[in-house]
C-alpha positions as CSV (number, residue, x, y, z in Angstrom):
1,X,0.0,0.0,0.0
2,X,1.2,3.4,-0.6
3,X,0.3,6.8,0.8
4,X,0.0,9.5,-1.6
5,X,0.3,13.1,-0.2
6,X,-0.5,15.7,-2.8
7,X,1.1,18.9,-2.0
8,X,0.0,21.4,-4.3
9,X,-4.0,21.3,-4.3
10,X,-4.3,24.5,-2.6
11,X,-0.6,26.7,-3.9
12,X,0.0,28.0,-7.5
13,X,3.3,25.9,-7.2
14,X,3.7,23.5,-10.5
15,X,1.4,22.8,-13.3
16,X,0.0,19.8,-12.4
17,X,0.1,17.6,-8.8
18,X,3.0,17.5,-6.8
19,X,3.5,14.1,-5.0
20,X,5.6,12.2,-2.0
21,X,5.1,9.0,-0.8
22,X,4.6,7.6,2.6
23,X,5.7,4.0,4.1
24,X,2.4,2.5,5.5
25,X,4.4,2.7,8.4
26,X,3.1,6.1,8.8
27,X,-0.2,5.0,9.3
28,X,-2.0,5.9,13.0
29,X,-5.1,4.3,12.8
30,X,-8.0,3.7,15.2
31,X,-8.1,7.1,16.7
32,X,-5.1,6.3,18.6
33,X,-3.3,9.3,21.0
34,X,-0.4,10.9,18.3
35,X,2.4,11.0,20.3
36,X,4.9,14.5,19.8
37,X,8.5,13.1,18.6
38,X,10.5,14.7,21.0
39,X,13.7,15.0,18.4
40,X,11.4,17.1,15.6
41,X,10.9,19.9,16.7
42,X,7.6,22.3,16.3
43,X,5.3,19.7,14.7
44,X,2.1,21.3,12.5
45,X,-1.4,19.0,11.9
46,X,-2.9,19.5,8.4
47,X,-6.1,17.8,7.4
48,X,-7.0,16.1,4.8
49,X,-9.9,14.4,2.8
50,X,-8.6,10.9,1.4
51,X,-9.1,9.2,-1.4
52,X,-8.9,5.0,-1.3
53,X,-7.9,3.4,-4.5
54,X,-10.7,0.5,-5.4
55,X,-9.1,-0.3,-8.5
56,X,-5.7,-1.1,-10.3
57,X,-5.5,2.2,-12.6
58,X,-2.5,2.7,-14.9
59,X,-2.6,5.6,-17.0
60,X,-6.2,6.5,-16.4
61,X,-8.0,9.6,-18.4
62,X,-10.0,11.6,-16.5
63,X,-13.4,10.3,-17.8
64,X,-12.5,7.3,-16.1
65,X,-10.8,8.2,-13.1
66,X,-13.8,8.3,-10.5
67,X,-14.5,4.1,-11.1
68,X,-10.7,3.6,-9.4
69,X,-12.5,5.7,-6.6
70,X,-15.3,4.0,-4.1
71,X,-14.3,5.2,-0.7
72,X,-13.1,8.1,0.7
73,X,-11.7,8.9,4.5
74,X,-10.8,11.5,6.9
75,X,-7.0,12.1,7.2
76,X,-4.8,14.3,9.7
77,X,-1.4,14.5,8.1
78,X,1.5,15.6,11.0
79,X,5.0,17.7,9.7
80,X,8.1,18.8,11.7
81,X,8.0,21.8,10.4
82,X,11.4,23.3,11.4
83,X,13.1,20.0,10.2
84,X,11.4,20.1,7.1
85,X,12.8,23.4,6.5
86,X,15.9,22.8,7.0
87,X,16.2,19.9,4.7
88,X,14.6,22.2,2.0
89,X,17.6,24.2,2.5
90,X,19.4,21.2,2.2
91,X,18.2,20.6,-1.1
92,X,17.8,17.3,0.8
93,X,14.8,14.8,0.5
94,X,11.9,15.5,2.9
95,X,11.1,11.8,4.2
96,X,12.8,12.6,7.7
97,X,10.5,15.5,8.5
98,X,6.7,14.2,7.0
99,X,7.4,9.8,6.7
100,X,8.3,9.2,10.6
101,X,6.3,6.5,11.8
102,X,2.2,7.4,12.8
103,X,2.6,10.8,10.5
104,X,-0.6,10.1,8.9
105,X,-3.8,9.6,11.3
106,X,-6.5,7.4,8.7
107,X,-10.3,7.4,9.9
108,X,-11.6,3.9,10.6
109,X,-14.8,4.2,8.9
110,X,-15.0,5.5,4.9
111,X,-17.7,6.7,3.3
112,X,-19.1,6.8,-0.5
113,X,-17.2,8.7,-3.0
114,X,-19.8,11.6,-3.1
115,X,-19.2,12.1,0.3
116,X,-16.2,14.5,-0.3
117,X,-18.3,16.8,-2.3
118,X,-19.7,17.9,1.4
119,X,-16.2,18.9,2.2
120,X,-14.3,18.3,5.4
121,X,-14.1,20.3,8.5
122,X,-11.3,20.4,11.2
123,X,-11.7,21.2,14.9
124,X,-9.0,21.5,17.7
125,X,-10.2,21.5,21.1
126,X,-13.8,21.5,19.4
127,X,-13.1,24.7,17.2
128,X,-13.4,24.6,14.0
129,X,-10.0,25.8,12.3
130,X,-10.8,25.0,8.9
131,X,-13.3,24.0,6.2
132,X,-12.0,22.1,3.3
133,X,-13.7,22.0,-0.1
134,X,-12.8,20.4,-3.0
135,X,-13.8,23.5,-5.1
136,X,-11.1,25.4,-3.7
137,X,-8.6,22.7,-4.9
138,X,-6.7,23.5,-8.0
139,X,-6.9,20.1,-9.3
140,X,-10.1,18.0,-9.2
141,X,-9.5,14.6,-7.6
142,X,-10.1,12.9,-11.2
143,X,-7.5,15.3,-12.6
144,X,-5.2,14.2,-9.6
145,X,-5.8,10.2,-10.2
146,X,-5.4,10.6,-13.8
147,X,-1.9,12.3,-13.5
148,X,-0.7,9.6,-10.9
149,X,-1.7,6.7,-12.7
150,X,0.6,7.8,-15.5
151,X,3.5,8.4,-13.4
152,X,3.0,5.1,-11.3
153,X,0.1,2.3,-10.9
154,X,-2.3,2.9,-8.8
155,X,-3.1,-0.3,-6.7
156,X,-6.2,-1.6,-4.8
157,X,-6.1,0.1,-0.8
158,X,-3.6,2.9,-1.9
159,X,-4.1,5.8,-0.5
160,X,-4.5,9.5,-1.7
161,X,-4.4,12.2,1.0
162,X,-5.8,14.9,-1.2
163,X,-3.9,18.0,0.2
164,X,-4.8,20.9,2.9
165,X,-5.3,24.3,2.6
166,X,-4.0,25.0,6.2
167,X,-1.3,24.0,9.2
168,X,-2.0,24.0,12.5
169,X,0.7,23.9,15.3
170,X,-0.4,21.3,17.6
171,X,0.3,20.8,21.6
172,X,0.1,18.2,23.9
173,X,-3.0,18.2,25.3
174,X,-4.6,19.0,22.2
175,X,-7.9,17.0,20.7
176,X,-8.2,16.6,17.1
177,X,-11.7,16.0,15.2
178,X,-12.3,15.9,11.6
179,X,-15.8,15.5,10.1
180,X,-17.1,15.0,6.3
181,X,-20.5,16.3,6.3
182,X,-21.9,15.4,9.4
183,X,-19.8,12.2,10.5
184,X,-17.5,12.5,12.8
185,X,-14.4,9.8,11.2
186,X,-11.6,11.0,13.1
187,X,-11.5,12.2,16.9
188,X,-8.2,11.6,18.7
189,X,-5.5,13.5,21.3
190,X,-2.5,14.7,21.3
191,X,0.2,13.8,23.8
């Protein structure tokens, strides 16, 4: 399984999607506590509506891209912010400060494809920080599965975390919700 983070949904960076990849490793599932790495730095929490791949798709057009689409999913995406930077400076690659392992909090539950249309909202300490629709993104998601099935295949239970318009900083102590439409799918603390 891979994770798929779009970067560039919500910037005027690039032409068409950005892309890194994840190790499933990454994965924090089941509402579990995210735990601070101590050795980061200032860590910020970006959400994310996520796409679950149903289908092999290589080289997919557009027209077809939403049947490689069934499910989508609430995501909270976690970067050390400071040691991302620095690597960027660096000219180095990125994996140290957004793949460490738990990085990516995945909802439980999925809901059907149409679902995302409702767009996602984010709450810390039940406030809500954000509202995430797709008609704000640059790309659509079809657009978005379309260009990474031609760069790689796209394989049954990949994932695509679609992109954020927003970072957070995040403290211990912190709670964490994210909702699509009405359903609560991810509602977790920080420590």
């Amino acid at each position: 399984m891979k994770l798929i983070n779009i970067i560039n949904s919500y910037s005027e960076a690039g032409a068409t999607p950005r892309f890194f990849l994840k190790a499933d490793t990454a994965l924090l599932r089941n509402n579990d506590a995210f735990y601070i790495p101590d050795s980061l730095g200032r860590i910020v929490a970006e959400p994310h509506i996520v796409l679950k791949v149903s289908r092999l798709a290589k080289c997919i057009g557009e027209r077809f891209a939403p049947r490689c689409i069934d499910a989508v999913m609430g995501g909270v995406v976690f970067t050390a912010i400071d040691r991302l930077e620095e690597l960027r400076r660096e000219s180095l690659p990125w994996d140290e400060a957004v793949g460490y392992d738990h990085s990516s909090a995945l909802s439980l539950e999925s809901l059907g494809r149409d679902a995302m249309l409702e767009g996602a909202t984010f709450l810390i300490n039940d406030t809500e920080v954000a509202h995430i629709k797709l008609s704000d993104m640059r790309f659509t998601p079809d657009k978005i599965i379309s260009h990474l099935s031609e760069n790689m295949t796209l394989r049954i239970g990949d994932l695509i975390y679609l992109g954020s318009p927003q970072q957070f900083d995040i403290k211990a102590g912190d709670n964490l919700k994210l909702r699509i439409g009405n359903k609560t799918l991810l509602n977790f603390d920080v420590k």
